[in-house]
N, C-alpha and C positions, 0 to 999 in steps of 0.2 A: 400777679400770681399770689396766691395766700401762705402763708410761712408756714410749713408743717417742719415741726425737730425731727430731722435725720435720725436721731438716737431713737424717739419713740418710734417709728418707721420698722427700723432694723428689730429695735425688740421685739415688736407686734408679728414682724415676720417671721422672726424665730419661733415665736408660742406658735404659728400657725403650721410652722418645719415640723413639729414636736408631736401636736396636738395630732396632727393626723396626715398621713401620708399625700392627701390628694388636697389638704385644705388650702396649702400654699396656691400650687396652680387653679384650683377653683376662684379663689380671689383675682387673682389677676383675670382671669377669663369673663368676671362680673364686672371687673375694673373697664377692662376695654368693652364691654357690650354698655355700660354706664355713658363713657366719654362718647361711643358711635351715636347714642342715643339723644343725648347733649346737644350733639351736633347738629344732628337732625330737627333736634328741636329750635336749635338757635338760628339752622338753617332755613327754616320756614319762616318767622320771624323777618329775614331779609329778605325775601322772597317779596313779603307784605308789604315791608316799607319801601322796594328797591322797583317792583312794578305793578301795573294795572292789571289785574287778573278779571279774566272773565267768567271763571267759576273755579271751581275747589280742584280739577283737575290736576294744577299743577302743583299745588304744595300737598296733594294726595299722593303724587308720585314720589313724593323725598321722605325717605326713613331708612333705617338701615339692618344690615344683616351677621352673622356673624358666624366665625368655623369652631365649635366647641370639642378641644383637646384638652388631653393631660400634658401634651409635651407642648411645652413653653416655647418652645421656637416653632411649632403652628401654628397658634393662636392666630388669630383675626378677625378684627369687624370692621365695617366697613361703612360709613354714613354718605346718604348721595342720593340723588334720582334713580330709582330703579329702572334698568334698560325695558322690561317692559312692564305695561300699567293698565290694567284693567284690556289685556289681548293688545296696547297699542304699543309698536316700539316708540322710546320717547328718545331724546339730547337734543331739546329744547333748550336746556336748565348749561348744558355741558359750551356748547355755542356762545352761552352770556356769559358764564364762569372766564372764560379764553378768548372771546372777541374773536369769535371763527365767522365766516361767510354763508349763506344761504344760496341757492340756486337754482331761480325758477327754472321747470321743464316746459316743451312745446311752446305755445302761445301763451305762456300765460308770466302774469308778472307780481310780484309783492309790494303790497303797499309799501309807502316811502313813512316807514317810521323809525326813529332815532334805535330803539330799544324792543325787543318782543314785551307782548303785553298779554304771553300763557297763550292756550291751543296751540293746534298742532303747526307748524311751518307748512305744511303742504297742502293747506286752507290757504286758495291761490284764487287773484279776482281777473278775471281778461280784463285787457287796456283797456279797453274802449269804455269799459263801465266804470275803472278808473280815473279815466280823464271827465267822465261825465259826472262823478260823484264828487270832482272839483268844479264842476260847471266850465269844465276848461274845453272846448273843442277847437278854436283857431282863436290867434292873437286880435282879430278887431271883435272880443270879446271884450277885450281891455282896453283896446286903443281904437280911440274915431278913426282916423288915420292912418289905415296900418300899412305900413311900406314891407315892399316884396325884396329889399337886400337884407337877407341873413343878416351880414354884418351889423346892422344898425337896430335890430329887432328890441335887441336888449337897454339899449340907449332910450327907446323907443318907449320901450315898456317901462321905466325906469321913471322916463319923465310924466306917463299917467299915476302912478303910484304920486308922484311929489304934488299932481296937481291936485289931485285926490284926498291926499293926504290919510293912503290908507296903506297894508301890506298888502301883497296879492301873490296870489299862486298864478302862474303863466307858463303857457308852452310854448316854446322857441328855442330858434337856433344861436346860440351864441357866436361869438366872430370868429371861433377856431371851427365851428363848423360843429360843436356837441349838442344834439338835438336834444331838449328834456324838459324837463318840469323846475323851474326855478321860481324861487322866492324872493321877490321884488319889494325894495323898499326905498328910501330916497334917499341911502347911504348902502346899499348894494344892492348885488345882483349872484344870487347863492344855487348852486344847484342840488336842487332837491332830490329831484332822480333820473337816472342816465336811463333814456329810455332806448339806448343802444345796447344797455348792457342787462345781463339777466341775475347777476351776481349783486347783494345787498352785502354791505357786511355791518355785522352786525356792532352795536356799541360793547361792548367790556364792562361787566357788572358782576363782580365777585359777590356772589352771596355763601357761597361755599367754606370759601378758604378764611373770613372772617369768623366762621360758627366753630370751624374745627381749630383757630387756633383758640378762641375763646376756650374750647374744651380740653384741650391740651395743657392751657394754664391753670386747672384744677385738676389733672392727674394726681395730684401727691392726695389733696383732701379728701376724691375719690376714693382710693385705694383706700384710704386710713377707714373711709367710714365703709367700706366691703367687709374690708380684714375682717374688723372689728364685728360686722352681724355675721361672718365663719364662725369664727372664736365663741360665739355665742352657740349657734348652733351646735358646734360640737361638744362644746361645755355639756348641753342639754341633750344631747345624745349620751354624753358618760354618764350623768347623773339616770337616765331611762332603763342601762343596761345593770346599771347598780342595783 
């Protein structure tokens, strides 16, 4: 946080009590549309570095808004994904920020990625073209050999990967009986995705709450540099009527 003097603070606000009746609350109303703006801007920023975007969609949708009063206790602005974006509703953005869950409908199922990477969630691919854009349709894909006990499938697949000496994506059943997409390598056996289940959740990637506390820590230098182009303007307002 940057050290602004208390004292100069208070005086600034006082010339601004004096100067004119609305100048006080107009600064603060500038101050908070300042920090909302900050935020937005900072919050794009980790948008960029935090995932893969597929076009400007998604950090098109994050800026913010504000309720412009004279009374100090309604004030508000607000920095965030806008609920909607060009006609689309979005909380694409809100889902990362909180590590909430997805959920395909009908037939259809979400790629198995760790993290969204922008668009909408409801850009949904059927199985079958899923498993086929892993080249995965039955296990003696991967295995000469492939034995018909569930149990042993993943042992199975475990020891092509070592012989191999590569990683692989495979579908089977593991020994509890969870049918899915696992990632095989010659020190596990990881489940990619539950193809029983239609629910993803998603990883937890604050890009939010980073930008807005960022902005929060320059509240004070904010205000001082608001105050101060008021004070101006009004100055220059008295000297106009003179």
């Amino acid at each position: 946080m940057i050290d602004v003097d208390v004292k100069d603070i208070k005086k600034l606000t006082d010339n601004l009590k004096q100067v004119h009746k609305n100048a006080f609350p107009k600064t603060l109303w500038y101050t908070l549309n300042s920090m909302a703006k900050e935020a937005s801007l900072n919050g794009k920023e980790n948008i960029a570095k935090s995932f893969i975007l597929r076009n400007k969609y998604i950090q098109g949708s994050v800026g913010y808004n504000s309720k412009k009063s004279f009374n100090i206790s309604s004030m508000e602005s607000c920095a965030g994904q806008f609920a909607v974006y060009k006609g689309k509703h979005t909380g694409q953005l809100e889902k990362q920020e909180f590590g909430k869950s997805v959920i395909a409908k009908g037939k259809y199922t979400f790629a198995a990625t760790p993290s969204a990477r922008g668009g909408n969630y409801s850009k949904t691919i059927r199985k079958r073209n899923f498993l086929n854009s892993l080249g995965v349709k039955n296990l003696s894909d991967f295995v000469q050999y492939p034995t018909k006990d569930s149990s042993k499938q993943a042992a199975q697949a475990q020891a092509f990967s070592i012989r191999n000496k590569k990683k692989i994506n495979v579908l089977l059943t593991n020994r509890k009986g969870q049918k899915g997409i696992y990632t095989v390598s010659k020190r596990s056996v990881s489940l990619l995705y539950d193809l029983r289940n239609k629910k993803t959740n998603i990883k937890r990637t604050q890009w939010l709450k980073p930008a807005s506390d960022k902005a929060a820590a320059q509240a004070e230098r904010i205000y001082m540099v608001e105050a101060q182009k008021r004070m101006d303007r009004e100055i220059s307002k008295g000297f106009q009527r003179a």
